[in-house]
N, C-alpha and C positions, 0 to 999 in steps of 0.2 A: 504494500500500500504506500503510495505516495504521500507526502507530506502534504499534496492540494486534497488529495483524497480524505487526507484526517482530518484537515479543516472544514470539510466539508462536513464530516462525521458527525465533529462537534457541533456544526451548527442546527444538522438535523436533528443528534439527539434532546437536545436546547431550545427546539425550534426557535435559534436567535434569527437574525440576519446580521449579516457582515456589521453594520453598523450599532447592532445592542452589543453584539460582544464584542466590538473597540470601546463603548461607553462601560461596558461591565469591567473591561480592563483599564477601564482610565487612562485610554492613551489621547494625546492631544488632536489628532485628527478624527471625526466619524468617519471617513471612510477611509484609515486607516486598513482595517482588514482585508476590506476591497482589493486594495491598491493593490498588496503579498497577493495576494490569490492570484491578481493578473498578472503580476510579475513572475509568477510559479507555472502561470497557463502559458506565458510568452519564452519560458524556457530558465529563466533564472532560477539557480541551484536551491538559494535558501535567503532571500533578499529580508534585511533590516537584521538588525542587531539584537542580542541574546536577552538584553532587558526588556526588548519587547515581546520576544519571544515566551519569557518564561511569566510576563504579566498575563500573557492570552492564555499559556496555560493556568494558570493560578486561579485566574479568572471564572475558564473552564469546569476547573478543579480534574483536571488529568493529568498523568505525570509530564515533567515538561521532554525527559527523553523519550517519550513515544509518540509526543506531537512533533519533537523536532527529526529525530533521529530513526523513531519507529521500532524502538526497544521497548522490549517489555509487554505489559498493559497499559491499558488508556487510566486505572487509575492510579489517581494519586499517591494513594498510602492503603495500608492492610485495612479492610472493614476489620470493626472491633466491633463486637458484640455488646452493645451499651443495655443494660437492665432497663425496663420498662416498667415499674411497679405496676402502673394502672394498667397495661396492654403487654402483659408477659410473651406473648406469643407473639405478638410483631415482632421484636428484632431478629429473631431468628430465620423466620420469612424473608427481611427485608435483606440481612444478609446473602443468604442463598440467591435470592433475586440479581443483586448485585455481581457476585460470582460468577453466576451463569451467562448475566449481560443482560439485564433489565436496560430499558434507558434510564437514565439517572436520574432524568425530570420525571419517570413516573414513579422513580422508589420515594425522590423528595417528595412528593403529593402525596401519598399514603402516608409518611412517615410524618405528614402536618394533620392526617384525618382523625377526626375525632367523630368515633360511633354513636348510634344511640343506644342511652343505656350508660348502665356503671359498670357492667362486665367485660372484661376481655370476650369479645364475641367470637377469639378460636383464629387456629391458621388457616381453614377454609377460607373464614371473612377475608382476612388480609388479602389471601391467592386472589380468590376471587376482584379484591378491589384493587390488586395491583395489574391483572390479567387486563380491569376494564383500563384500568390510566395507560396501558401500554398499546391498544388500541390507537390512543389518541396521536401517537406519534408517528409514522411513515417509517414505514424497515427502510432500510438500506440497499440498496442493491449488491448483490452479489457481484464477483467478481467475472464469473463465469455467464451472467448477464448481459453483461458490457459487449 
């Protein structure tokens, strides 16, 4: 996968556009993001510098060697299992999700949902409501697509 290709990744899973994730990165230009992608599409190797670089990863929250270099995984750091008092059976869910390759904007959205009710309503509920938030995003296309 190409570096225009994980940009693009990122943006899908985030559903940003070029210009929210320059603004989420607080870089001085909005179309900043823009600009790397054409310059990546026009054939340049790895254009702008490494502070920029690792602010659109941060931003992201992907590691910055797999946006830049294409090492590793897209995340950032290890999922840690954080205790849930009120909703014991979400983390674990939202873990496993994670791992396997949820989009990331739909583990954030279940992981802000709050059920009705005072019980953990189970790992079904979660599957299920992380099954629907990941609906809302567009797969990616395959390689073998293309």
């Amino acid at each position: 996968m190409t570096l225009l290709e994980r940009m693009k990744e990122v943006l899908a899973n985030n559903r940003w556009t070029g210009r929210e994730w320059a603004r989420r990165a607080e870089l001085g230009e909005e179309n900043h993001v823009n600009l790397l992608m054409r310059a990546l599409r026009n054939g340049r190797e790895r254009p702008g510098d490494m502070e920029t670089w690792a602010k659109l990863a941060s931003s992201a929250g992907v590691s910055l060697d797999w946006l830049v270099l294409g090492r590793g995984t897209p995340h950032a750091m290890q999922v840690e299992i954080i205790e849930d008092g009120r909703y014991p059976s979400r983390p674990r869910v939202l873990a496993v999700a994670h791992w396997i390759g949820f989009p990331d904007a739909a583990i954030r959205a279940v992981s802000r949902h709050i059920p009705d009710g005072d019980d953990d309503p189970g790992p079904d509920y979660w599957l299920r409501l992380l099954q629907t938030e990941q609906a809302r995003y567009p797969a990616l296309p395959s390689k073998s697509s293309k």
